[in-house]
N, C-alpha and C positions, 0 to 999 in steps of 0.2 A: 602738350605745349612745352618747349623749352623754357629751362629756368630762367630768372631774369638777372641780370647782378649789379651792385653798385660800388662806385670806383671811391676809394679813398686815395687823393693826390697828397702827397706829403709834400709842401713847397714851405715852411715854418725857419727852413734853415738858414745861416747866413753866408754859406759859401767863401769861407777866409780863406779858402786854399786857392781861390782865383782873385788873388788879390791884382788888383789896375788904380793905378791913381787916378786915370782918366775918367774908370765908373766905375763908383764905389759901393752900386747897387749890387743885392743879393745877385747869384746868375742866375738864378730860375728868372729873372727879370729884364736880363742882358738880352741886345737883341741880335737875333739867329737870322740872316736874308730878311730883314725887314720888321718880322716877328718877335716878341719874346719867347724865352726857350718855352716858358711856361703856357702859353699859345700854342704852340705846336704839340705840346704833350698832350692839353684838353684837345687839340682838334682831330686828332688820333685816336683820343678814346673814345670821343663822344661821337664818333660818326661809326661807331659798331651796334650792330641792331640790336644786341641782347644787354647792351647796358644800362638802364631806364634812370638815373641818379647818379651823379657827383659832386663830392663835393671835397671842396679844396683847403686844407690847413695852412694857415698861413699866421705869418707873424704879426703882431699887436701892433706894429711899425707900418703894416705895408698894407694896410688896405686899400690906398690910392695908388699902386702901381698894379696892386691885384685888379682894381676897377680899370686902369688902362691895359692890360693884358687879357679881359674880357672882350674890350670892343670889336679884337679879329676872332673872337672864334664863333665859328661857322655857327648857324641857326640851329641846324642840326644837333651841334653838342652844348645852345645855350641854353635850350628849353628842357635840358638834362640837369644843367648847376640849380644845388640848391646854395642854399646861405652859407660865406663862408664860415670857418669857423678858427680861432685863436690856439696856437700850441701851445706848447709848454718849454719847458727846458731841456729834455731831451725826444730823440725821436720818439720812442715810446709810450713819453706824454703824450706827443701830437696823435699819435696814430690812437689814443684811447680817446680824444678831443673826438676824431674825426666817427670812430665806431659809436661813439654815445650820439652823435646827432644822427649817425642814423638808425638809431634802435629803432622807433618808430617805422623805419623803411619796410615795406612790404617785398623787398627782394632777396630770393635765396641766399645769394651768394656776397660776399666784397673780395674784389679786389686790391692791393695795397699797393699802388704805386709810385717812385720818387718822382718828384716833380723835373729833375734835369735829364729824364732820358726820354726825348722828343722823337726817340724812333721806335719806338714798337708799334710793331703791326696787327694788324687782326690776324693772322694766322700763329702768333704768339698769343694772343689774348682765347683765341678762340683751342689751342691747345690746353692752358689751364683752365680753364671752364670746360672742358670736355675730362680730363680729367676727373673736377667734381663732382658731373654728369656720372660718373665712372664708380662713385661714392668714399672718394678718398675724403682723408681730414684736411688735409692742405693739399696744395701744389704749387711750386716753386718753379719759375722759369731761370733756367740755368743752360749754359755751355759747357763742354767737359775743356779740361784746360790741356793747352795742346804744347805750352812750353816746358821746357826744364824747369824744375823748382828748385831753389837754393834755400839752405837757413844760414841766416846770417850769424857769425859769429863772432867773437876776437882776432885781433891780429896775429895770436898766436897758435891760433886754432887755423885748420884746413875747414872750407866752405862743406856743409855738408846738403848732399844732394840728396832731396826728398820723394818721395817714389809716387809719381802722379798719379797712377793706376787708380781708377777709379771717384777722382778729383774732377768735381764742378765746381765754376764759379758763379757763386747767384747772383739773381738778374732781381730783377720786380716786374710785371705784375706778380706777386705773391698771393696767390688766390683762396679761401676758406668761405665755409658755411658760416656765415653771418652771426648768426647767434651764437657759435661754439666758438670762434674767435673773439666776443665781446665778453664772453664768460671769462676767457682763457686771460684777455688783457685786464679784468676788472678783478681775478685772482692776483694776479701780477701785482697789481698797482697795490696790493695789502700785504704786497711784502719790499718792506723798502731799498733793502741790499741787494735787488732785481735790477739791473737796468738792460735790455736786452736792445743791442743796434739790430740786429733782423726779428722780422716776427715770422719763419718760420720757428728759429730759435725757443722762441716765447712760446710760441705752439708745441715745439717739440718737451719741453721742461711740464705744460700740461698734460702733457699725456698722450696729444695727436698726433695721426703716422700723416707723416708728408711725403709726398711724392717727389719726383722732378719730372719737372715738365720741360720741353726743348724750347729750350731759347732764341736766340740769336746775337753773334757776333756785332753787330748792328746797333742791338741797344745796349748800345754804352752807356754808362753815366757821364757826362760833364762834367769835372773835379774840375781841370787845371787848365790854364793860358791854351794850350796846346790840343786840349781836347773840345776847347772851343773852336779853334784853326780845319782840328778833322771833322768838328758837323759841320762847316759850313762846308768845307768839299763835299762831304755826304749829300749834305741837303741839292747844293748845284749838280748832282750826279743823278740825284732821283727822283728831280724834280721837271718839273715844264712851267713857265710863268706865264700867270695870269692877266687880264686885260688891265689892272691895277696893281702891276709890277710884283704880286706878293706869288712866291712859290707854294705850288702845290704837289703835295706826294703823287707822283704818277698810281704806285698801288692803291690809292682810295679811289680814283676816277677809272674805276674798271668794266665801266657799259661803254664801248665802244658802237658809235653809230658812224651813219654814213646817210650823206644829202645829194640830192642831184638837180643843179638849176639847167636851164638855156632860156635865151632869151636872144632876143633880135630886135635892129633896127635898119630903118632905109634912110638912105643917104639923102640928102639936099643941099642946097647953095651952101657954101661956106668955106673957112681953110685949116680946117684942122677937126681930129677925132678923139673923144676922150675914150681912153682905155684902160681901165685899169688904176684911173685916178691920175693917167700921165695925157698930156694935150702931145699930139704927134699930126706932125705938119701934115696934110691930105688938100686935094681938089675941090671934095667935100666935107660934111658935118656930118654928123648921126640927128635923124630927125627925132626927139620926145621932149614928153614934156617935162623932163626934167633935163639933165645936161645930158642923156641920153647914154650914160656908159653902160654898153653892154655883156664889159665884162665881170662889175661890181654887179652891176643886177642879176646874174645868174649867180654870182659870189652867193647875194644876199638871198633868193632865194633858197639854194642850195646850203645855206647855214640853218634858215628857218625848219628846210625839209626835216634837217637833221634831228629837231627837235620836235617835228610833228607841229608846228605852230604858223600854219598857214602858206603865206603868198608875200611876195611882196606888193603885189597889189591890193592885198587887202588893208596890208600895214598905209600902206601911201598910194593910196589910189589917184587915177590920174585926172579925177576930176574937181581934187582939191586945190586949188588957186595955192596954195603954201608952198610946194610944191614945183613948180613952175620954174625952171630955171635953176632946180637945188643941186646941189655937188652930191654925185651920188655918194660917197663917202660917206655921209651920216646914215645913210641906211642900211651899209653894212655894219655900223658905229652902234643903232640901234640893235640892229641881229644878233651881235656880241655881247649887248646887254642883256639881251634876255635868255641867253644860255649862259651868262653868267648870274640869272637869276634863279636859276637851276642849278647853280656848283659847275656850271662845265665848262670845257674848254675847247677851243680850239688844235688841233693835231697837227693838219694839216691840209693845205687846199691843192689842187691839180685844175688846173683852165688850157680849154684848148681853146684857139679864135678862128674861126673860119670867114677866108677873106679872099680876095684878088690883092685888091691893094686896099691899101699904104701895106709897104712889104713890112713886119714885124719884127723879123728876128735883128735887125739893126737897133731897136725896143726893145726888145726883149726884159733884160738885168733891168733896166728902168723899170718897167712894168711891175718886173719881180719885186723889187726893191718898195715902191709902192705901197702894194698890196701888202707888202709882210709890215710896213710901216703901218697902214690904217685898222691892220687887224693886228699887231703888238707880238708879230711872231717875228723869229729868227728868219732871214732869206731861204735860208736849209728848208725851211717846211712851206715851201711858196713853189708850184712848178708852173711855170707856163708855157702852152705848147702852141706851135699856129701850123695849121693846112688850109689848102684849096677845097674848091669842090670840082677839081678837072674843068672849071667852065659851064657846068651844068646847075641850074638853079640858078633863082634872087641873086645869091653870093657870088654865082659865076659871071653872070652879068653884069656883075658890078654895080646891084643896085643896092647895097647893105653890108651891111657884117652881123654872124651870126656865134655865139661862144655858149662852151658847154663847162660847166661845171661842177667835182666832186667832191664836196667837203666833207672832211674826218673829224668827228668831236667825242672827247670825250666827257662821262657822265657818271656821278656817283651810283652803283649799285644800288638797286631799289629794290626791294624782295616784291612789295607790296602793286607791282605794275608787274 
């Protein structure tokens, strides 16, 4: 069985180098597309299967913005927080705050991570824990640095240029055996002319060999105005939004599925057809017993397929009087709930309609438009397509209209399914 490990998040700071008059809050607490940074960093780690515990240092000030920075992170990584706990006056403090409450932890490994770098991935996280797996003392997520180095000097000195070879810049998670890093900080702390800003550093002054582990470009720290400006392009670049407007990492929603509705109705007295959520002027009506759109109905089945969760008639069957006359929109409204009660998302849908008349494609962008409306996607992820059936069949005759559709969703990775 694989080791298990638990995350120390260092968020205790106060962030003066992102100084705003406008919010004067730490930036582990500034908010990222919706979230605070500090949100997006728990909801990254806590949804890695091997992390069983986190727990977040934070400052003797801030526990009311720590408890609103809680309410977005995923179920997944809230039944991982334990209690938070108070820093100290330097990093170093905090991170022996955060090691002492979890003495107790029954997990091999901790991780150290800063609270402002909301992009690490599991295949960072899962590099230094393979590492330890490996049975190093540390391991350090690092990039090797790809620019020119300068040392700065006097005005009357020539800039001297320093020889990279060999030169990473460390990252965090910074990952250690549990115990030999709580040893390593509680030596530390009985010497008081110690003050160490890295704890490979502090490991490395104990006596442990650290490794490097490959990082990523990616996860930056947040320090300054500007590095705030490039996660949110980050975040809008590798993200999809969800039914409740909050972005989600495309790489945690890596089970891709696929649904497949149809659905049909016949035609009766009337002047118009709903399609797709749009009324389009016709001879006749769609006969059901709801407003009858048949192309939301294979939507919605085809969202449930996705998920393995039934019918739409079992959800709203058609001999419940509630029902009767309903705008199919809430039942795809519904079906969106409940894969977002799973973490997942929508990707993208594909409808073809099969019809004589009302001709469509004068409908079409309407339709599209719609659709990407009742289900909170962009147009771009909405296709709609219309064919005949040559005159042959219900369709060809003209006694209905018949629509087929393919819905893509994505799903958080489940080892355990």
């Amino acid at each position: 069985m694989a080791k298990t490990a638990a995350v120390i998040v260092v968020a205790a700071g106060r962030g003066t180098r992102l100084a705003d008059p406008l919010d004067t809050k730490p930036k582990q607490y500034r908010r990222l597309s919706g979230k605070t940074v500090l949100t997006h960093t728990l909801n990254a780690l806590g949804n890695h299967p091997r992390i069983s515990d986190m727990v977040t240092v934070i400052h003797a000030d801030d526990g009311a913005l720590y408890e609103q920075a809680i309410e977005q992170v995923k179920q997944s990584g809230r039944t991982k927080l334990l209690e938070p706990v108070h820093g100290g006056t330097t990093r170093q403090d905090s991170v022996l705050a955060g090691l002492r409450a979890l003495s107790r932890s029954e997990c091999d490994y901790v991780l150290i991570h800063d609270a402002a770098r909301p992009f690490v991935s599991h295949e960072i996280v899962d590099r230094v824990l393979g590492d330890l797996d490996q049975g190093a003392d540390g391991a350090l997520a690092a990039v090797p640095i790809a620019d020119t180095i300068k040392k700065e000097t006097t005005r009357s000195e020539t800039l001297k240029t320093i020889d990279r070879t060999g030169l990473w810049a460390a990252q965090t998670p910074q990952g250690f055996p549990l115990s030999r890093i709580l040893e390593a900080h509680e030596a530390a702390a009985l010497s008081p002319n110690l003050d160490f800003t890295d704890d490979t550093g502090l490991a490395e002054w104990h006596g442990m060999t650290v490794v490097l582990s490959e990082g990523d470009p990616s996860n930056f720290k947040i320090t300054t105005a500007s590095d705030m400006k490039r996660a949110e392009t980050q975040l809008k670049q590798s993200t999809m939004t969800d039914a409740t407007d909050h972005p989600v990492r495309l790489s945690e929603l890596a089970d891709i599925r696929t649904g497949i509705g149809y659905d049909v109705h016949a035609f009766e007295e009337g002047d118009a057809v709903i399609l797709g959520g749009c009324s389009i002027p016709h001879t006749h009506k769609l006969k059901g017993h709801s407003d009858a759109d048949v192309v939301l109905h294979a939507i919605t089945d085809a969202t449930l397929g996705a998920i393995g969760d039934g019918d739409i008639g079992q959800h709203f069957p058609p001999s419940d009087p509630r029902w009767k006359g309903a705008s199919s929109d809430q039942f795809q409204r519904y079906a969106i709930q409940r894969l977002a009660d799973r973490n997942g998302r929508i990707s993208h849908i594909d409808v073809t309609i099969v019809c004589e008349a009302p001709k469509i494609g004068p409908h079409r962008e309407n339709i599209r438009d719609a659709i990407a409306s009742i289900c909170e996607l962009p147009t771009s992820r909405v296709s709609v397509k219309a064919t005949t059936s040559e005159k042959l069949g219900f369709t060809g005759r003209k006694e209905g209209i018949a629509a087929l559709a393919n819905v893509t969703v994505r799903l958080p990775f489940d080892d355990n399914e």
